[in-house]
Jmol script that loads the backbone (N, CA, C; Angstrom):
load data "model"
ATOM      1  N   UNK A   1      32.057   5.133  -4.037  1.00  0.00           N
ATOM      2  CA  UNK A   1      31.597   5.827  -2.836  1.00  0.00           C
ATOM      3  C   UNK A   1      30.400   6.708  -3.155  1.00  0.00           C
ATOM      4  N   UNK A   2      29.429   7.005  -2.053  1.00  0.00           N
ATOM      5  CA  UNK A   2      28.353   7.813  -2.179  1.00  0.00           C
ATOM      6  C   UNK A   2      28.667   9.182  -1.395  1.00  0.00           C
ATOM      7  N   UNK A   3      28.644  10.317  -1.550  1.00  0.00           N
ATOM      8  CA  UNK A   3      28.783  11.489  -1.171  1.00  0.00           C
ATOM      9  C   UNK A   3      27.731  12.227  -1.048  1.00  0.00           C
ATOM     10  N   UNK A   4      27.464  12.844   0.390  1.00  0.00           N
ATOM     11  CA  UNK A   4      25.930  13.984   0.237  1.00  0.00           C
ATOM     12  C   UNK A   4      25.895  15.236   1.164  1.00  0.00           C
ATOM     13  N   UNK A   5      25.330  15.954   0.377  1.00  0.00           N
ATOM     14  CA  UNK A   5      24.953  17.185   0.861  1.00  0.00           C
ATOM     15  C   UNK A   5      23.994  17.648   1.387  1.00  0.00           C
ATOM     16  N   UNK A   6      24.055  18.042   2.649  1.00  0.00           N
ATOM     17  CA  UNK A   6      22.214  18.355   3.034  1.00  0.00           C
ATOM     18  C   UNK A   6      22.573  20.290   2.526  1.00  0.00           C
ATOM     19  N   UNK A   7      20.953  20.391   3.071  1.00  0.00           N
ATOM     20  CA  UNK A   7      20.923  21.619   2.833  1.00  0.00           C
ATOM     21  C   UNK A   7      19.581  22.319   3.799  1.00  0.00           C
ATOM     22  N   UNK A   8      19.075  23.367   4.040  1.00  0.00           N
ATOM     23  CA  UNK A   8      17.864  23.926   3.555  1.00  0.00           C
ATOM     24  C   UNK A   8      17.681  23.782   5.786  1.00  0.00           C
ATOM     25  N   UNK A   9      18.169  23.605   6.735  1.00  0.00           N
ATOM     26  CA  UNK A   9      18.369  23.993   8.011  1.00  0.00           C
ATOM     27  C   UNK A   9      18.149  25.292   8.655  1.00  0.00           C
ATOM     28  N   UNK A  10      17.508  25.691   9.352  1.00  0.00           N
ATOM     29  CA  UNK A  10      17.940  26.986  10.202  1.00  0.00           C
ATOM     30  C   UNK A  10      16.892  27.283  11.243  1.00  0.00           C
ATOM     31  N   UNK A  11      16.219  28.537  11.663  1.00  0.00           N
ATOM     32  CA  UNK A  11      15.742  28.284  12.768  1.00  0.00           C
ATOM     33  C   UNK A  11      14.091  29.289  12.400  1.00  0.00           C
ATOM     34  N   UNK A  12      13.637  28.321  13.204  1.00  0.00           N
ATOM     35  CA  UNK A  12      11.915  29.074  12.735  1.00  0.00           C
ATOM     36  C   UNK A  12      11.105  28.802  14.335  1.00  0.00           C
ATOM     37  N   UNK A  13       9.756  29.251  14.353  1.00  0.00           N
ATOM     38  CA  UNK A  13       9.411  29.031  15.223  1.00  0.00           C
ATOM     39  C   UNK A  13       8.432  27.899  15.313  1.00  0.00           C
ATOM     40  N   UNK A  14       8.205  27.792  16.497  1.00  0.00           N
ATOM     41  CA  UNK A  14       7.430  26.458  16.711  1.00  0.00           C
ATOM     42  C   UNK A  14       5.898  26.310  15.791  1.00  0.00           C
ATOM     43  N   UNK A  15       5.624  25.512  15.809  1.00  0.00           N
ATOM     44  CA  UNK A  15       4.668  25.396  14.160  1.00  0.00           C
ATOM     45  C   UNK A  15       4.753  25.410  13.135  1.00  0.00           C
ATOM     46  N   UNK A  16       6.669  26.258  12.739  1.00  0.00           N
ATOM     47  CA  UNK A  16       6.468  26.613  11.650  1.00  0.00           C
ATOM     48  C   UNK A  16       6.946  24.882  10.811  1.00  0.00           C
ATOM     49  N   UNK A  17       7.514  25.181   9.132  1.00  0.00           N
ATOM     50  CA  UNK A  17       7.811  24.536   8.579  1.00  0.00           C
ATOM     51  C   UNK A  17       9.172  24.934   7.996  1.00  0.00           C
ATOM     52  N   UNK A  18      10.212  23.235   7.806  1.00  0.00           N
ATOM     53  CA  UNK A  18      11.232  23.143   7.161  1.00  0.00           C
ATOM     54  C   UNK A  18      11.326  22.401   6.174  1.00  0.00           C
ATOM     55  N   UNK A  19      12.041  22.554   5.021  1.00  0.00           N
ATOM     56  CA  UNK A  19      12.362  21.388   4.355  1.00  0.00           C
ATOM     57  C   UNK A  19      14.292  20.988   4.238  1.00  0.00           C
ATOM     58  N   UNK A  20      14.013  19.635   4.260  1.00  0.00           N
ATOM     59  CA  UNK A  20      15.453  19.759   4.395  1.00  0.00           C
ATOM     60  C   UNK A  20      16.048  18.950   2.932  1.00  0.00           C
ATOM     61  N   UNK A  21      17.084  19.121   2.578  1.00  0.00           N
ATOM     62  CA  UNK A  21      17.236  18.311   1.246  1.00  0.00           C
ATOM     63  C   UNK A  21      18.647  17.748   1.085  1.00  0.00           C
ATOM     64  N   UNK A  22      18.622  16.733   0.605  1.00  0.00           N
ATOM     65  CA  UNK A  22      20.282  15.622   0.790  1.00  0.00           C
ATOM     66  C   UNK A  22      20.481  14.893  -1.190  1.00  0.00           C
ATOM     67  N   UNK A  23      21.602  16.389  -1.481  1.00  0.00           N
ATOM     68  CA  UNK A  23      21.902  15.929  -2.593  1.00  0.00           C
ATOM     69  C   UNK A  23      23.117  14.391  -2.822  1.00  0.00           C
ATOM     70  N   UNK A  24      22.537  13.706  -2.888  1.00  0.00           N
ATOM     71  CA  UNK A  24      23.654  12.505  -3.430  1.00  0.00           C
ATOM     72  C   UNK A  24      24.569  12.697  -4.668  1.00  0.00           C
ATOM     73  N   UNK A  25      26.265  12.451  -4.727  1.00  0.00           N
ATOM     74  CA  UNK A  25      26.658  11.915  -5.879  1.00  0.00           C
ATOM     75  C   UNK A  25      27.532  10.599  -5.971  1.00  0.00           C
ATOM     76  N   UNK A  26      27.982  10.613  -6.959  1.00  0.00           N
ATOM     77  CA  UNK A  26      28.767   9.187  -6.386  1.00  0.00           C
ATOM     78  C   UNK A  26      28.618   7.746  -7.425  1.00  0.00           C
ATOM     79  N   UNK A  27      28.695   6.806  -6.523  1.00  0.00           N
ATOM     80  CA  UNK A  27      27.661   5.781  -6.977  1.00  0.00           C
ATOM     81  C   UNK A  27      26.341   5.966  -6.603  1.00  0.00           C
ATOM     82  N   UNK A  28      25.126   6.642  -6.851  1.00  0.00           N
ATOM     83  CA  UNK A  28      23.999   6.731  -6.540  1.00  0.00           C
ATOM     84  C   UNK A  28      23.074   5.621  -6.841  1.00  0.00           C
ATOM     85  N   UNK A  29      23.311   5.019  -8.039  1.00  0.00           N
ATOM     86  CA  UNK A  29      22.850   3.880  -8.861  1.00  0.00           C
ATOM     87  C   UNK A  29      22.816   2.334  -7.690  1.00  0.00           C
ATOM     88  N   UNK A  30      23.533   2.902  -6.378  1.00  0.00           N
ATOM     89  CA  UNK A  30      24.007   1.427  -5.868  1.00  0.00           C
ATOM     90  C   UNK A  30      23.447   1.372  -4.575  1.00  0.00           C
ATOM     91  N   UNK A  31      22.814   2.536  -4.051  1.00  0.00           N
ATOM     92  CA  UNK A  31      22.072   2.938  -3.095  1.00  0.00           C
ATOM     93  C   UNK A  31      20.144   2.218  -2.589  1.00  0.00           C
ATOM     94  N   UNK A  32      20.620   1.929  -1.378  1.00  0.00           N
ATOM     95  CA  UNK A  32      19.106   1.044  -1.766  1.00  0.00           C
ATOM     96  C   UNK A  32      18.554   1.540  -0.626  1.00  0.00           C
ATOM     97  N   UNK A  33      18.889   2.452   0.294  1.00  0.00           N
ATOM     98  CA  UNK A  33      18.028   3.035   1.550  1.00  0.00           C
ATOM     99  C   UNK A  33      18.673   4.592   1.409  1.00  0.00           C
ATOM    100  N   UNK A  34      17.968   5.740   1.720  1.00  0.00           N
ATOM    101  CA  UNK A  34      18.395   7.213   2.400  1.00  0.00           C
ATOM    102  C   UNK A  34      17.306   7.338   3.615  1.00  0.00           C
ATOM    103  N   UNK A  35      18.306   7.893   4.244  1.00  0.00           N
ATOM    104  CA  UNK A  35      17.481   8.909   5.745  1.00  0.00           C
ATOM    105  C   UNK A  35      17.896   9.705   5.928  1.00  0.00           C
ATOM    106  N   UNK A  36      17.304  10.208   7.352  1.00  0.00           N
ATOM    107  CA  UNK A  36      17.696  11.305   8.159  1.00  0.00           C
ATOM    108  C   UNK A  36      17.669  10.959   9.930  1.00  0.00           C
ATOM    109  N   UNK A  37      18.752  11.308  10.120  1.00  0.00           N
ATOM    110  CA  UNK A  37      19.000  10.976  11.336  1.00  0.00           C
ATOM    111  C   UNK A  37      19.305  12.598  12.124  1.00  0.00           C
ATOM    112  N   UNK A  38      18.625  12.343  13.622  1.00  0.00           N
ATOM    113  CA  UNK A  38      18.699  14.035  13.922  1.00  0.00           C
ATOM    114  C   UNK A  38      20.027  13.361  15.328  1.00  0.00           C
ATOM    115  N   UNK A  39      20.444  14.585  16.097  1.00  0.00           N
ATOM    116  CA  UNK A  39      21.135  14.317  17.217  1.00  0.00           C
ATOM    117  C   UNK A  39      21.148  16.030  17.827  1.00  0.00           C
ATOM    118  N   UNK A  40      20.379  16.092  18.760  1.00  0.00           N
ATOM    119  CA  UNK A  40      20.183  16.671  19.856  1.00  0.00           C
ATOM    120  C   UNK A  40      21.417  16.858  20.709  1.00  0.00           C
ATOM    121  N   UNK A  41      21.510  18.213  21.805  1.00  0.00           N
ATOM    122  CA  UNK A  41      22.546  18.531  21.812  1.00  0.00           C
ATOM    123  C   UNK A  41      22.960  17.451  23.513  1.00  0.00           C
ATOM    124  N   UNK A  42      23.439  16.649  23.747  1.00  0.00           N
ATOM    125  CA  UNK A  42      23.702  15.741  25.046  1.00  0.00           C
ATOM    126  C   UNK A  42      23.019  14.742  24.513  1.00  0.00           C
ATOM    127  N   UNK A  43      22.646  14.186  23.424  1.00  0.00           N
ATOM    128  CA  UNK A  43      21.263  13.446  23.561  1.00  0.00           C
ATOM    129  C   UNK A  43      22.232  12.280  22.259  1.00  0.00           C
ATOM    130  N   UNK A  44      21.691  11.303  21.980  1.00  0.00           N
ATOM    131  CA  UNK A  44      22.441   9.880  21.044  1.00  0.00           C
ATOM    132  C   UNK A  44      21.591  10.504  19.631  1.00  0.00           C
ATOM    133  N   UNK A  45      22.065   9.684  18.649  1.00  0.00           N
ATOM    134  CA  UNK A  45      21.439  10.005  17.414  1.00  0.00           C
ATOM    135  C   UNK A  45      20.539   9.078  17.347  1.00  0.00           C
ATOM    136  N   UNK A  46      19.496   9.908  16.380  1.00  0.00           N
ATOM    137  CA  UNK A  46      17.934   8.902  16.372  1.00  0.00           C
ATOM    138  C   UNK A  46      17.740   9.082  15.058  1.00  0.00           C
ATOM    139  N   UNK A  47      17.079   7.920  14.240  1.00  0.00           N
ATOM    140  CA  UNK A  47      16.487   7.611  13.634  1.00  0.00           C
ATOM    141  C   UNK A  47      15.138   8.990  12.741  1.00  0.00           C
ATOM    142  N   UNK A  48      14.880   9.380  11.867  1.00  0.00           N
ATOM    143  CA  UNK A  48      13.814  10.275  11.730  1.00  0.00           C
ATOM    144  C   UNK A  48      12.931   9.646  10.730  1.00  0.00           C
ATOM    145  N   UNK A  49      13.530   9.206   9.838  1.00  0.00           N
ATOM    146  CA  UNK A  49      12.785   8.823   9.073  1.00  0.00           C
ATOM    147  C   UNK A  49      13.963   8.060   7.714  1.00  0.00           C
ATOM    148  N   UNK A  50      13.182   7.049   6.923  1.00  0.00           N
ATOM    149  CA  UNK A  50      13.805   5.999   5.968  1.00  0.00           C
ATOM    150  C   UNK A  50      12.686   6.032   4.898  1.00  0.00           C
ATOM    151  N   UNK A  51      13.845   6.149   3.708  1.00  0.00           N
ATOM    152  CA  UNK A  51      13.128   5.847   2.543  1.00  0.00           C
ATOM    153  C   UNK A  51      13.626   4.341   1.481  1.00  0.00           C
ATOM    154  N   UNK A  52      13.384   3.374   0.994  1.00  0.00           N
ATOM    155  CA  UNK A  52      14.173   2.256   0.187  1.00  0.00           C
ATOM    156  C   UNK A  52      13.917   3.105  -1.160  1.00  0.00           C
ATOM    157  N   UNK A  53      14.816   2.074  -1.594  1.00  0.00           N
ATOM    158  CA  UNK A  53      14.994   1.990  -3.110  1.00  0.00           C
ATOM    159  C   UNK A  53      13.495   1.869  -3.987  1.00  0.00           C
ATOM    160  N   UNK A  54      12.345   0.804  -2.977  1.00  0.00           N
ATOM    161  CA  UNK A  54      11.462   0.295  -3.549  1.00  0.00           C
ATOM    162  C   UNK A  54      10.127   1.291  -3.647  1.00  0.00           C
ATOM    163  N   UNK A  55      10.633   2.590  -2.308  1.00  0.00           N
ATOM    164  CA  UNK A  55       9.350   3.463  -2.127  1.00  0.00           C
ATOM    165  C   UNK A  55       9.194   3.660  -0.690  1.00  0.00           C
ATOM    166  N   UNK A  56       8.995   1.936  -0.005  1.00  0.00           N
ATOM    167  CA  UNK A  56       8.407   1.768   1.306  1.00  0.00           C
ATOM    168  C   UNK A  56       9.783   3.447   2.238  1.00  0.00           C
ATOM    169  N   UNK A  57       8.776   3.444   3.238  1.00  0.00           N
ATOM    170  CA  UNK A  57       9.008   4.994   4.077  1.00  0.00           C
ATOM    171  C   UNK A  57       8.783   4.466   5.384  1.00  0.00           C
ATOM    172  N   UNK A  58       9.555   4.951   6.695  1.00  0.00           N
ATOM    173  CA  UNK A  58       9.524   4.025   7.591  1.00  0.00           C
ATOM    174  C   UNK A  58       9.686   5.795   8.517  1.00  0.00           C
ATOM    175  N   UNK A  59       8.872   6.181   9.724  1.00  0.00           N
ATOM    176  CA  UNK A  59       9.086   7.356  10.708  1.00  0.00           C
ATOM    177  C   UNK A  59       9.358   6.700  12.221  1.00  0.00           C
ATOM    178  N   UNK A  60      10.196   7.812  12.536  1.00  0.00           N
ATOM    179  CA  UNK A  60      10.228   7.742  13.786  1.00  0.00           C
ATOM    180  C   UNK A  60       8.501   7.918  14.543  1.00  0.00           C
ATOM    181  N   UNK A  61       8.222   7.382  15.382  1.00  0.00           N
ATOM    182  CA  UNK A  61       6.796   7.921  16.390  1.00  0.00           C
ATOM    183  C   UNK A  61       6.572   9.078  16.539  1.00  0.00           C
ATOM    184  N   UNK A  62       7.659  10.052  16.767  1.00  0.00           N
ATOM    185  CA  UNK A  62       7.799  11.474  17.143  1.00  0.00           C
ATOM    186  C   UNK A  62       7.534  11.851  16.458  1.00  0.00           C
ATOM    187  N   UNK A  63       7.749  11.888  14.737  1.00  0.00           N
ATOM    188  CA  UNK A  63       8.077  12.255  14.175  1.00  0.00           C
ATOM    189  C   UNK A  63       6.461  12.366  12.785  1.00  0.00           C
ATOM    190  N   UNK A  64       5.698  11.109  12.981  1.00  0.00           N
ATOM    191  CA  UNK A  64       4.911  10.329  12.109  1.00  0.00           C
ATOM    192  C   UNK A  64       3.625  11.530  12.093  1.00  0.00           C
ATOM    193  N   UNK A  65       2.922  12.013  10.893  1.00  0.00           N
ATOM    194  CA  UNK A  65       1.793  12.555  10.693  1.00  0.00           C
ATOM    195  C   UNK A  65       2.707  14.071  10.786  1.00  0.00           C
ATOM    196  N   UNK A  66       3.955  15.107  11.218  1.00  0.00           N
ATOM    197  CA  UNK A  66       4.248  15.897  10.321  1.00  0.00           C
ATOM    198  C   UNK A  66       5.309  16.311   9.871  1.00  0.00           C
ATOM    199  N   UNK A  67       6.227  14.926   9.333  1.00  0.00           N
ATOM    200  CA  UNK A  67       7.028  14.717   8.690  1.00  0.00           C
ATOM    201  C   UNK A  67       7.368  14.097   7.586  1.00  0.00           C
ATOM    202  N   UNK A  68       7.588  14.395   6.281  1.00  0.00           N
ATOM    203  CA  UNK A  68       7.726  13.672   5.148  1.00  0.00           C
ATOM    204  C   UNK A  68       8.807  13.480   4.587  1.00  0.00           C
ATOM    205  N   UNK A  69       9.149  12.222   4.161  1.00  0.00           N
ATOM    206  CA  UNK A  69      10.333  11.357   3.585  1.00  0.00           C
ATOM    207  C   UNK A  69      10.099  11.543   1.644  1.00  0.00           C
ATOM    208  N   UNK A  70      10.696  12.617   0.923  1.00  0.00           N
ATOM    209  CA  UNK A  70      10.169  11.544  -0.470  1.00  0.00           C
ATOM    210  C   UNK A  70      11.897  12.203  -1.270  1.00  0.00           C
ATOM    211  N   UNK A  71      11.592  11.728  -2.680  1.00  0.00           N
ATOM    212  CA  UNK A  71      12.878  11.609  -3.006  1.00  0.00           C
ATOM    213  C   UNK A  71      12.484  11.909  -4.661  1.00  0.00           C
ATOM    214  N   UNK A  72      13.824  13.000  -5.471  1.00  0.00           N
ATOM    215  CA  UNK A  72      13.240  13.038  -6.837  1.00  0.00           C
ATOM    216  C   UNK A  72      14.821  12.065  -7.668  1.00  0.00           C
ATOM    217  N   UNK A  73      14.269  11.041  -8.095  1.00  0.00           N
ATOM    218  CA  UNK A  73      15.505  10.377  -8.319  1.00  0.00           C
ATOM    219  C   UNK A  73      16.408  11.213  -9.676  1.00  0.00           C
ATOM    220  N   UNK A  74      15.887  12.109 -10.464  1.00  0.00           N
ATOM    221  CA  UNK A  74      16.520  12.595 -11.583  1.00  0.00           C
ATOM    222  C   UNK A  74      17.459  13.531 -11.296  1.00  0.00           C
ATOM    223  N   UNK A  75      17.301  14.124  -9.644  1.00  0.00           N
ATOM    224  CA  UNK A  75      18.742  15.255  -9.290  1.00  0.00           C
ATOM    225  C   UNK A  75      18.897  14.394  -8.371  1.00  0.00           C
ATOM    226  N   UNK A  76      18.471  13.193  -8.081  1.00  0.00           N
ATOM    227  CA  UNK A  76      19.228  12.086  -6.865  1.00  0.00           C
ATOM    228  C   UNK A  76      19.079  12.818  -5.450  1.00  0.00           C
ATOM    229  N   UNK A  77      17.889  13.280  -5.024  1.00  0.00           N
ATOM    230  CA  UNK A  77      17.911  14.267  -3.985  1.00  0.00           C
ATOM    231  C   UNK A  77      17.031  13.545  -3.227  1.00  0.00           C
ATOM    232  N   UNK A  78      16.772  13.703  -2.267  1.00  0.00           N
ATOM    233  CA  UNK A  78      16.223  13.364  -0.947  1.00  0.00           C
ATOM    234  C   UNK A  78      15.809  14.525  -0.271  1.00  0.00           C
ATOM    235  N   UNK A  79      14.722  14.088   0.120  1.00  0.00           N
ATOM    236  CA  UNK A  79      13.797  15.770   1.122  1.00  0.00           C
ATOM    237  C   UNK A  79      13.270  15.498   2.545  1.00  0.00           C
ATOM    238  N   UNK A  80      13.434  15.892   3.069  1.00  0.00           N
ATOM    239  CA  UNK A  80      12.628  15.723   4.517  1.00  0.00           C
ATOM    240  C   UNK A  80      11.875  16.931   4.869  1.00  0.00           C
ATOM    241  N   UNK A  81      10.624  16.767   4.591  1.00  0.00           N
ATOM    242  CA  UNK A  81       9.518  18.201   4.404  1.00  0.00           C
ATOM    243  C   UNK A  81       8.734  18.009   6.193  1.00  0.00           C
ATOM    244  N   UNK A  82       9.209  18.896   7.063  1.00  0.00           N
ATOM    245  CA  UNK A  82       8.868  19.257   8.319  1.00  0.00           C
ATOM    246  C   UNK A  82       7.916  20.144   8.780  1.00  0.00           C
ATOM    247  N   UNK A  83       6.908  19.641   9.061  1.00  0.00           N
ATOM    248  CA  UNK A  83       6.016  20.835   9.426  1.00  0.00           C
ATOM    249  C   UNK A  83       5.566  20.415  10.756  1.00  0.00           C
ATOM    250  N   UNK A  84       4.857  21.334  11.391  1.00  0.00           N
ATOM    251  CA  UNK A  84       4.274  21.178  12.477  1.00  0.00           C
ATOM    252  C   UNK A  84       5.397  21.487  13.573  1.00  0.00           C
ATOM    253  N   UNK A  85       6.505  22.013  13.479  1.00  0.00           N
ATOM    254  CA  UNK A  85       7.428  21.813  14.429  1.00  0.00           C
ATOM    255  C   UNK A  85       7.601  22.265  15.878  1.00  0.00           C
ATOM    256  N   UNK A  86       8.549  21.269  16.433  1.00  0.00           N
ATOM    257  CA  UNK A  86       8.098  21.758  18.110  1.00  0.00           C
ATOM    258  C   UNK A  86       9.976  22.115  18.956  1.00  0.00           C
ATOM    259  N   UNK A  87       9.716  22.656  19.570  1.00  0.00           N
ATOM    260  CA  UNK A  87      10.966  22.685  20.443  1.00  0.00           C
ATOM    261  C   UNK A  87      11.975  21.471  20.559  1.00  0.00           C
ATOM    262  N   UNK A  88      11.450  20.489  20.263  1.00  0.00           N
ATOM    263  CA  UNK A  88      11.651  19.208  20.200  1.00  0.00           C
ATOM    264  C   UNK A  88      12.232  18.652  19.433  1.00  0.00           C
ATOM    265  N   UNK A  89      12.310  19.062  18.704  1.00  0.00           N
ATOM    266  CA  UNK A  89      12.576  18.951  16.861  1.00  0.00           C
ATOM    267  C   UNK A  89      13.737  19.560  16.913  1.00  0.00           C
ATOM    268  N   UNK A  90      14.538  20.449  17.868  1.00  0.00           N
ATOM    269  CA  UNK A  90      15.951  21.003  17.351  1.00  0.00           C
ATOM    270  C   UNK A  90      16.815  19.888  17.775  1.00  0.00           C
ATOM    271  N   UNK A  91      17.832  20.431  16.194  1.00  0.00           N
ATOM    272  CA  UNK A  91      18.907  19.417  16.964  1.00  0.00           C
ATOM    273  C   UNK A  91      19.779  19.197  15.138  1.00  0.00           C
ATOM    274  N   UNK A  92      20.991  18.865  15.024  1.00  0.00           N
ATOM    275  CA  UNK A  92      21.563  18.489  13.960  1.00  0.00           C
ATOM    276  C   UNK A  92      21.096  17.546  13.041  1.00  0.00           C
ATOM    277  N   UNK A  93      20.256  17.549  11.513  1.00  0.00           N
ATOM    278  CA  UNK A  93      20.162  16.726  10.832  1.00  0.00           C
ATOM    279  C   UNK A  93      21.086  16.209  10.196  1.00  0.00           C
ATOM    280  N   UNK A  94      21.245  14.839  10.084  1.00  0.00           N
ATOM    281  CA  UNK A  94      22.103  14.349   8.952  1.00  0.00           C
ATOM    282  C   UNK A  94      21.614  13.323   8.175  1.00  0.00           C
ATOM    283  N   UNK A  95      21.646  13.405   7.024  1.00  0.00           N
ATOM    284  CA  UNK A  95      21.513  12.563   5.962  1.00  0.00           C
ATOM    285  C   UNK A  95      22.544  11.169   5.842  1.00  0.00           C
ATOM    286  N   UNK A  96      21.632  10.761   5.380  1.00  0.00           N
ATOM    287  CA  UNK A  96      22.440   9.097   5.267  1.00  0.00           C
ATOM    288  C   UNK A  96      22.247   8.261   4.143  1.00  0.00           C
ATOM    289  N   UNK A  97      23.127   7.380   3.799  1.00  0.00           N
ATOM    290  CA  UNK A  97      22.493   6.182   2.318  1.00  0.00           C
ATOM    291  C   UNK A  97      23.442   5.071   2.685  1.00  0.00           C
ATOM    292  N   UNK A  98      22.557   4.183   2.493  1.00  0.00           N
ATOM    293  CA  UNK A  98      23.258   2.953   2.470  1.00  0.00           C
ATOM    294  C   UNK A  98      23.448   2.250   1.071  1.00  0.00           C
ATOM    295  N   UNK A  99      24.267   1.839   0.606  1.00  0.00           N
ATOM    296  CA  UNK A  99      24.827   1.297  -0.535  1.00  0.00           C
ATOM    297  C   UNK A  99      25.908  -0.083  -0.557  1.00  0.00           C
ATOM    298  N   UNK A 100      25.611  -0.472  -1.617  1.00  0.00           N
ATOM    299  CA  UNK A 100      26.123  -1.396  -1.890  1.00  0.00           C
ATOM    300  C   UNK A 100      27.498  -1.040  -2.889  1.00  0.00           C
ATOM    301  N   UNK A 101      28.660  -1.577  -2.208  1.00  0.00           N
ATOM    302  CA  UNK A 101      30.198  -1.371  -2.967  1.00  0.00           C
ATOM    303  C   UNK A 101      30.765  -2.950  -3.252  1.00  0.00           C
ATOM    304  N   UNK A 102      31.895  -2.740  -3.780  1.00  0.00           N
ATOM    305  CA  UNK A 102      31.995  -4.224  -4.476  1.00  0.00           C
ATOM    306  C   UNK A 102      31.818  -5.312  -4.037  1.00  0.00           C
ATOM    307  N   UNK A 103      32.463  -4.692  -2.745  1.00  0.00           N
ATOM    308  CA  UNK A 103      32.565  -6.375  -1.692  1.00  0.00           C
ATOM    309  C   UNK A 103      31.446  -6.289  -0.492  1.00  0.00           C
ATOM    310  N   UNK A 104      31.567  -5.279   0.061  1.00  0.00           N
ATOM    311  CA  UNK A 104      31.058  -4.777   1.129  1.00  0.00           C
ATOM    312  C   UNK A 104      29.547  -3.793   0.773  1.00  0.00           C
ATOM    313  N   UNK A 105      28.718  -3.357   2.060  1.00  0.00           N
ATOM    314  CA  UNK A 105      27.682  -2.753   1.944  1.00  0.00           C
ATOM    315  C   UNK A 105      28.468  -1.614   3.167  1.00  0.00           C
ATOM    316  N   UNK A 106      27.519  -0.348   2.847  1.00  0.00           N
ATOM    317  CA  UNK A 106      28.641   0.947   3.386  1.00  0.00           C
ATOM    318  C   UNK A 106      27.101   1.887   3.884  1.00  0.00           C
ATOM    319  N   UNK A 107      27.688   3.018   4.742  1.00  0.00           N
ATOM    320  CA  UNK A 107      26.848   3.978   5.078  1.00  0.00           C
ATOM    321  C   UNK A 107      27.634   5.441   5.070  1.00  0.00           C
ATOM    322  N   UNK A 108      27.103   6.075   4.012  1.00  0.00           N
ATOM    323  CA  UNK A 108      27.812   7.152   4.066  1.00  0.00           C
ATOM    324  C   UNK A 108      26.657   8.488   4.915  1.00  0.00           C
ATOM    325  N   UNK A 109      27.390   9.391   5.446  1.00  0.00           N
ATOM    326  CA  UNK A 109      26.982  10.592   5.891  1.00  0.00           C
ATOM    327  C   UNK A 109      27.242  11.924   5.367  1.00  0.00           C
ATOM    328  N   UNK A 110      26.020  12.761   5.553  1.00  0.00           N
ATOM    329  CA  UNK A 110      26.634  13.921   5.148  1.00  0.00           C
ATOM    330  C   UNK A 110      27.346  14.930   6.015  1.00  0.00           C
ATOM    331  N   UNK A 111      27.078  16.078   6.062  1.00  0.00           N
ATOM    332  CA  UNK A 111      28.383  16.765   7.172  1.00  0.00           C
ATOM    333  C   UNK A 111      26.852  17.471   8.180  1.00  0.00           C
ATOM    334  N   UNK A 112      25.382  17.193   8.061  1.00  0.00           N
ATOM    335  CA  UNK A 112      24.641  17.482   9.262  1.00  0.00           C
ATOM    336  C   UNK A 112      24.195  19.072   8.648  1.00  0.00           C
ATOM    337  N   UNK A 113      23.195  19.696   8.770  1.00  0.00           N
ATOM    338  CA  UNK A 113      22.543  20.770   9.066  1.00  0.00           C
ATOM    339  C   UNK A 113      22.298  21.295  10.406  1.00  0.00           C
ATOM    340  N   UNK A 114      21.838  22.009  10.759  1.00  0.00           N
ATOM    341  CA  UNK A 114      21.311  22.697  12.215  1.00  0.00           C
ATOM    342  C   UNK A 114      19.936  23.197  11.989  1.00  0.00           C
ATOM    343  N   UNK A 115      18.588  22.496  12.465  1.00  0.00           N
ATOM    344  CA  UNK A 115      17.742  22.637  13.105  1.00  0.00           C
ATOM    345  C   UNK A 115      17.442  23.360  14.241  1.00  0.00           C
ATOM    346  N   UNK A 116      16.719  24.455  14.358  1.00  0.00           N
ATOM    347  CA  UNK A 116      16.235  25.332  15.725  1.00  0.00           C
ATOM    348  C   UNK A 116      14.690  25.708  15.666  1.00  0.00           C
ATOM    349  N   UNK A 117      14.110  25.645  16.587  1.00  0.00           N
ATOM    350  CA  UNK A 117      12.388  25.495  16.555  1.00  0.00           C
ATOM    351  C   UNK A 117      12.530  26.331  18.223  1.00  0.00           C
ATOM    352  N   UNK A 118      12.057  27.433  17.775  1.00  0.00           N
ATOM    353  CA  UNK A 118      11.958  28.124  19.343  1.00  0.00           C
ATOM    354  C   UNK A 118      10.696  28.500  19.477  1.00  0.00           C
ATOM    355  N   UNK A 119      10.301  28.526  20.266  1.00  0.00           N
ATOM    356  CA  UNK A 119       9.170  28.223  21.610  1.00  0.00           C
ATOM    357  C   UNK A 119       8.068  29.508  21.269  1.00  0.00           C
TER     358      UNK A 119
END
end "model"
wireframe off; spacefill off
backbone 0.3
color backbone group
C-alpha cells in the first residue's frame, strides 16, 4: 500500500502564494502517477494537476501558468507550488498516487488540506 500526507494549506489572500506538499510512504517504488485534486465546498472534485513517473506534468486550464507540479524523489514528496491565487482557488486539496500492487493497480488518498484565498 501507498500512504500520504499533505501538508503546508491555510489561508492567504488573493495573489498571494501556497505551497502544498504530499509526503508518500509505503510502496513508493510502485507508483507511476501523483496529483492533486481540489473539491470546493457544493462543488465535485477536479483534477489540478498530474505528475508521471516519467516527468511528463499535465494542469488543469484554471489552473495552467500559476501552478506548479514537481516532485523530490529522495524524501518521495510531491509539491504543488501556487501562486497567483484567486478566490477561486479555495477549496480542500488532496493528494493522490496511483500504483501498481500485485494483482491490481490502486489509488490511494491522502486525508486533504484546506485552502482559503480571500478577496
Amino acid at each position: 500500500q501507498v500512504q500520504l500526507v499533505e501538508s503546508g494549506g491555510g489561508s492567504v489572500q488573493a495573489g498571494g502564494s501556497l505551497r502544498l506538499s504530499c509526503a508518500a510512504s509505503g510502496l513508493v517504488s510502485n507508483i507511476n502517477a501523483t496529483g492533486w485534486y481540489r473539491q470546493a465546498q457544493g462543488k465535485q472534485r477536479e483534477l489540478v494537476a498530474t505528475i508521471r513517473s516519467g516527468g511528463s506534468r499535465n494542469y488543469a486550464d484554471s489552473v495552467k501558468g500559476r501552478f506548479a507540479i514537481s516532485r523530490d524523489n529522495v524524501k518521495n514528496t510531491v509539491f504543488l507550488q501556487m501562486n497567483s491565487l484567486k478566490p477561486e482557488d479555495t477549496a480542500v486539496y488532496y493528494c493522490t498516487a496511483h500504483y501498481k500492487g500485485t494483482y491490481y493497480e490502486y489509488d490511494a488518498w491522502g486525508q486533504g488540506t484546506q485552502v482559503t484565498v480571500s478577496s
